[in-house]
C-alpha positions, 0 to 999 in steps of 0.5 A, a space after each residue: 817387505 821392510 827397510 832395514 838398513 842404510 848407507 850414506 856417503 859423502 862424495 866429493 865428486 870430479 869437477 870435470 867436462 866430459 861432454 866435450 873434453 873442456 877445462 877440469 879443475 883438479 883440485 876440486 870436488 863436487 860434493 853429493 849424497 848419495 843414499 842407498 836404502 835396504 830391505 829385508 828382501 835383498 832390495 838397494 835403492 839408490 838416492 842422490 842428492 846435493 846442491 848443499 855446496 858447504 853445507 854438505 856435511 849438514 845435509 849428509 846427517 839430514 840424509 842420514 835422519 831421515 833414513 833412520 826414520 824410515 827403518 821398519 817401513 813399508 818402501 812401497 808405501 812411502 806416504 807414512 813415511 814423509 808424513 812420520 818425517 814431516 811431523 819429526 821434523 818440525 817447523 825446520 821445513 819446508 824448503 831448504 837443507 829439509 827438501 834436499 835430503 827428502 830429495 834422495 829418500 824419495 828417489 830411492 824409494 822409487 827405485 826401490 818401486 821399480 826394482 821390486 816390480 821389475 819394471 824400469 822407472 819410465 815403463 812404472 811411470 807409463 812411458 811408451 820408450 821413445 827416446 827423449 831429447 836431451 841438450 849438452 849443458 857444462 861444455 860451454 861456460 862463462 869463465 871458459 875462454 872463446 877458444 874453448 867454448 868454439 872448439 866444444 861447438 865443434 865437438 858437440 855438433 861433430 858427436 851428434 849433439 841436436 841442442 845445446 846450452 851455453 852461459 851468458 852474463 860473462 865475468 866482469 861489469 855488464 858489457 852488451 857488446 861483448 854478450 853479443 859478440 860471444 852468442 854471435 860466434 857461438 851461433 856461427 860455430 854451431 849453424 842455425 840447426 842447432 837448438 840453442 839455448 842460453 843460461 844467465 844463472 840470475 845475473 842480469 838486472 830486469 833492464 839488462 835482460 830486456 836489452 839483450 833479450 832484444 839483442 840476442 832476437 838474431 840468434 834464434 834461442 831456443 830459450 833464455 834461461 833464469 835472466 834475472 831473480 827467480 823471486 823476482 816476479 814483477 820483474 819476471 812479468 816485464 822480462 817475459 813480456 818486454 823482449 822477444 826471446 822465450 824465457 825458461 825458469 824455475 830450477 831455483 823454486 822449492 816444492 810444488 806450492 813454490 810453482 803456484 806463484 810463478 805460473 799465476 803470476 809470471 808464466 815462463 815459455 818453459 818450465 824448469 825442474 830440478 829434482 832436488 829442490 822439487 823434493 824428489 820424483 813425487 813432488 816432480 811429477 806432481 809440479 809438471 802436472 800443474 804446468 801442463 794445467 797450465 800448458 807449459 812444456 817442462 825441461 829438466 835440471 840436472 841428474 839427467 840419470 834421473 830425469 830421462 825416466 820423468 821427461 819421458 812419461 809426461 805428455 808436456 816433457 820436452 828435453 833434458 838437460 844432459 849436466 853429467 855432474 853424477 855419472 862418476 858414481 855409477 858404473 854406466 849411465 845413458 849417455 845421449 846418441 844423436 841428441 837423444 837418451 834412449 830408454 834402457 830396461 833395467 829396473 828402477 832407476 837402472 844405475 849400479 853403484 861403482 863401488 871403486 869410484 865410491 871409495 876413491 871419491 868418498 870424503 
């Protein structure tokens, strides 16, 4: 079996939340690349990647290079393949626009694994099947007023949702008062059953994430996620060390060797995965590998489509974050039930395009 063929799309994809039915923005898109890669057997694999933002259309052709690289290869045997793609590439490497696009080939081709032996991505990877816990991440976001953000604890806990993400570092100069306040609401929304988890997106000086992290003591967070710089490692040993809240980072990291310094230097209490900038399912997996060298749970950024398939086969996976960012491209997708995703059985990544969504959204 060889690769053949290629298709690759520019979406601009709904910015909208579904989860629980909070503010979209009409006149907004999100834009993705999605990579569906053929062979001569009649096999699609389906690959996505974005996080360009106005780059976009640089990382479609990045896409679409790599994927012409590929023709007359193997997809089972994908290590000639990123070798050919690295040499090509040159020095452009190794983070960046280059990772991003690897990104979705490395997916596809995984999908592409399956859907030839048949099997779902999680039993490939040596999953059991149990379902895998996930948290609802996008319904509670800073610039949402306090109204929207309550209403959407009510939904989420009423829709069954055991753990959920919210924003902090609110717009406008640093008030800690007001962080507070917000939190404080939010907790008594939710009650004290509810995993509570709470993203600053890197906003916050080192002394800011220490205050409020002593500040927010109170509300029993399941994790403070990226509080200051990702890079930022001498500020990421006093953060994690001077307040008492655990800390989850690494969505912003490139590429496995990108971990090496943060679990050396700057353990957090989570390690955080984006599948994108990790560079596709391999080098993901093989990142997890190294935090469980490390005793470090990992939880997911992102494509929970994706992710739900590598939580669940490694033995350090804790939750994935349910961000449905992509589900708009696909005609059905595990959608959480009482706070889990459950394992469906259909090869590979178990996603079919919806070839309607595609033409409306395609840019």
């Amino acid at each position: 079996m060889v690769i053949t063929g290629f298709e690759v799309l520019l979406l601009g994809l709904p910015v909208n939340e579904p989860l629980a039915g909070g503010p979209s923005r009409p006149n907004a898109s999100r834009p993705t690349v999605l990579l569906l890669l053929r062979t001569d057997e009649g096999v699609e694999g389906i690959g996505f990647t974005f996080l360009g933002a106005g780059l976009s259309r640089a990382l479609k052709v990045a896409v679409e290079d790599m994927a012409e690289m590929c023709l007359g290869h193997d997809p089972l045997d994908p290590a000639p393949l990123f070798e050919k793609i690295s040499a090509l590439a040159g020095g452009s490497g190794p983070a960046g626009i280059f990772t991003l696009a690897q990104a979705a080939l490395d997916i596809a081709l995984w999908d592409s694994k399956g859907k030839v032996a048949g099997q779902p991505l999680w039993r490939l990877l040596g999953a059991k099947g149990t379902p895998v816990p996930a948290y609802a991440s996008g319904a509670m976001m800073r610039d949402f007023d306090l109204d929207i953000v309550l209403r959407a604890c009510r939904r989420l806990t009423d829709d069954g949702h055991r753990q959920v993400k919210m924003q902090l570092a609110l717009p406008g100069a640093y008030d800690r008062d007001r962080e507070v306040d917000r939190i404080r609401r939010v907790r008594e929304a939710l009650g004290e059953d509810v995993e509570l988890m709470c993203d600053v997106n890197q906003r916050w000086t080192v002394q800011q994430a220490i205050e409020m992290g002593h500040a927010m003591a109170e509300f029993n967070l399941c994790w403070l996620e990226d509080p200051i710089a990702h890079d930022d490692l001498r500020g990421q040993v006093a953060v994690n060390g001077g307040q008492p809240v655990p800390v989850a980072t690494g969505e912003f990291i490139y590429r496995l060797n990108g971990f090496d310094p943060l679990l050396n230097t700057a353990p957090p209490d989570y390690v955080m995965i984006d599948p994108f900038r990790a560079g596709g399912i391999t080098p993901w997996l093989a990142i997890a590998e190294l935090a469980q060298v490390h005793g470090k749970p990992v939880v997911s950024h992102l494509a929970p489509e994706v992710q739900l398939h590598l939580v669940a086969a490694i033995p350090n996976g804790r939750t994935v974050e349910y961000m449905p960012w992509s589900i708009a491209m696909f005609r059905e997708v595990p959608w959480p039930r009482d706070g889990y995703l459950h394992l469906g059985e259909a090869p590979g990544l178990g996603l079919d395009i919806d070839v309607t969504a595609v033409k409306r959204y395609r840019l």
